[in-house]
PLY file of the C-alpha trace (Angstrom):
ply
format ascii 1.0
element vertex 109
property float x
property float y
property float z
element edge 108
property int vertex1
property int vertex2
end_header
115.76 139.18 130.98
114.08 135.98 131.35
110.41 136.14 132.52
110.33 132.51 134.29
113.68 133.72 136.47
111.91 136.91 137.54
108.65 134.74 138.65
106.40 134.92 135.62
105.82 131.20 135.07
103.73 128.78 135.85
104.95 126.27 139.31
102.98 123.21 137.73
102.92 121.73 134.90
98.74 121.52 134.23
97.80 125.25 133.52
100.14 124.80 130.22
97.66 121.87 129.32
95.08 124.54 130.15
97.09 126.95 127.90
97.19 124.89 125.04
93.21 124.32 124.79
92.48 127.83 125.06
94.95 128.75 122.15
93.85 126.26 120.07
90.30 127.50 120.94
91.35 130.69 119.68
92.89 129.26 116.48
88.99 127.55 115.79
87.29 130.59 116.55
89.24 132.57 113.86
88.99 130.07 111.51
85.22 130.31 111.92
85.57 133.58 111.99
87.13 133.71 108.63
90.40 135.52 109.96
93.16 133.45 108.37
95.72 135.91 109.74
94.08 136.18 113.24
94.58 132.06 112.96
98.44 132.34 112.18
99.13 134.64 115.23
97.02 132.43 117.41
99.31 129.55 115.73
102.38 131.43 117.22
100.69 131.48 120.39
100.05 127.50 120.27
103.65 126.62 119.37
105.15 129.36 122.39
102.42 127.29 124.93
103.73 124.30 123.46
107.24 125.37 123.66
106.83 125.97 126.88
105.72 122.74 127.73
108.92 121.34 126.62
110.46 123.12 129.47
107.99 120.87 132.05
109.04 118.08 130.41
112.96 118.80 130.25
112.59 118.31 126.28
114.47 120.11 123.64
111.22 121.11 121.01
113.92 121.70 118.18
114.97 118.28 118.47
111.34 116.28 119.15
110.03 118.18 116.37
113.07 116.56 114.22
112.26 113.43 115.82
108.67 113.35 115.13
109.41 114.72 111.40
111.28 111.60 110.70
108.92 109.02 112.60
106.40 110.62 110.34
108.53 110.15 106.64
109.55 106.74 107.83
106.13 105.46 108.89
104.53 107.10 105.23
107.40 105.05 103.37
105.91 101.86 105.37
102.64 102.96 104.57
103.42 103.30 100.88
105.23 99.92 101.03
102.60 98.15 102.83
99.70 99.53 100.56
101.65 98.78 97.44
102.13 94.86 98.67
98.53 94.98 98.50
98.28 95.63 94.60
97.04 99.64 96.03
98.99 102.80 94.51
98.80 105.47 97.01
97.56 107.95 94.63
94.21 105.68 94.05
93.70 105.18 97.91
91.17 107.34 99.87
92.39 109.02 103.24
90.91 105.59 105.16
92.35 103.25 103.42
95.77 105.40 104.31
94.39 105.87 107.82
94.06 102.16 108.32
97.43 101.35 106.62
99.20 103.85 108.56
97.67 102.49 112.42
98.34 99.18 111.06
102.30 100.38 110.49
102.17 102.78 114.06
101.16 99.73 115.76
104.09 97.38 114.59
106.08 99.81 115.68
0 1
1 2
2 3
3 4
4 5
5 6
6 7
7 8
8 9
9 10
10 11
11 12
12 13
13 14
14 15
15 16
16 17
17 18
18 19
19 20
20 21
21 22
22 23
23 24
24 25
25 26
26 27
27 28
28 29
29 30
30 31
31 32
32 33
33 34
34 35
35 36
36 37
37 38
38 39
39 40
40 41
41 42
42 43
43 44
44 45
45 46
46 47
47 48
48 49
49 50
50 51
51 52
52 53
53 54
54 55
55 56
56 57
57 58
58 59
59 60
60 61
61 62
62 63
63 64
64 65
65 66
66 67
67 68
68 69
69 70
70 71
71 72
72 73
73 74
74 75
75 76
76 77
77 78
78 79
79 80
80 81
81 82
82 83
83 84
84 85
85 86
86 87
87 88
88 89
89 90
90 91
91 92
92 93
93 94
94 95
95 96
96 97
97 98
98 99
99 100
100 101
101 102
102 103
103 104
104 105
105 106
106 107
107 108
């Protein structure tokens, strides 16, 4: 049984948006509510809104999440390259410095 075949979807793609804010509303209001665990099942939530996003945008989320994993590892290798041309070790650099490096690499992209 699929719930979008028997009607219960959304016909537009903008109250998903709306989805995704509230959920990760609820994710911040557990954190500040000290509920780790009440965080993780709002988490679930996110990534099924999210999921279902993919579906507006005719994407396979398995596959852009594999996609994004390894724009991320080979953007932090050119990072780490770029920072060690600059005399830097990463381990001495503080999260700006890594910011910086990393828009600089993003951006030559």
């Amino acid at each position: 049984m699929h719930a979008a075949r028997m009607g219960f979807d959304w016909p537009e793609i903008s109250p998903v948006f709306e989805k995704i804010h509230e959920e990760i509303g609820e994710i911040k209001a557990a954190l500040s509510e000290q509920r780790p665990d009440h965080a993780r099942r709002e988490l679930g939530d996110l990534l099924f809104a999210v999921v279902n996003l993919s579906r507006f945008l005719n994407a396979d989320p398995g596959r852009e999440l594999t996609h994004a994993s390894q724009r991320f590892l080979e953007r932090f290798a050119k990072m780490k390259k770029e920072l060690e041309r600059a005399g830097r070790a990463i381990e001495d650099c503080s999260l700006e410095e890594m910011d910086q490096a990393w828009n600089r690499v993003k951006a030559a992209e």
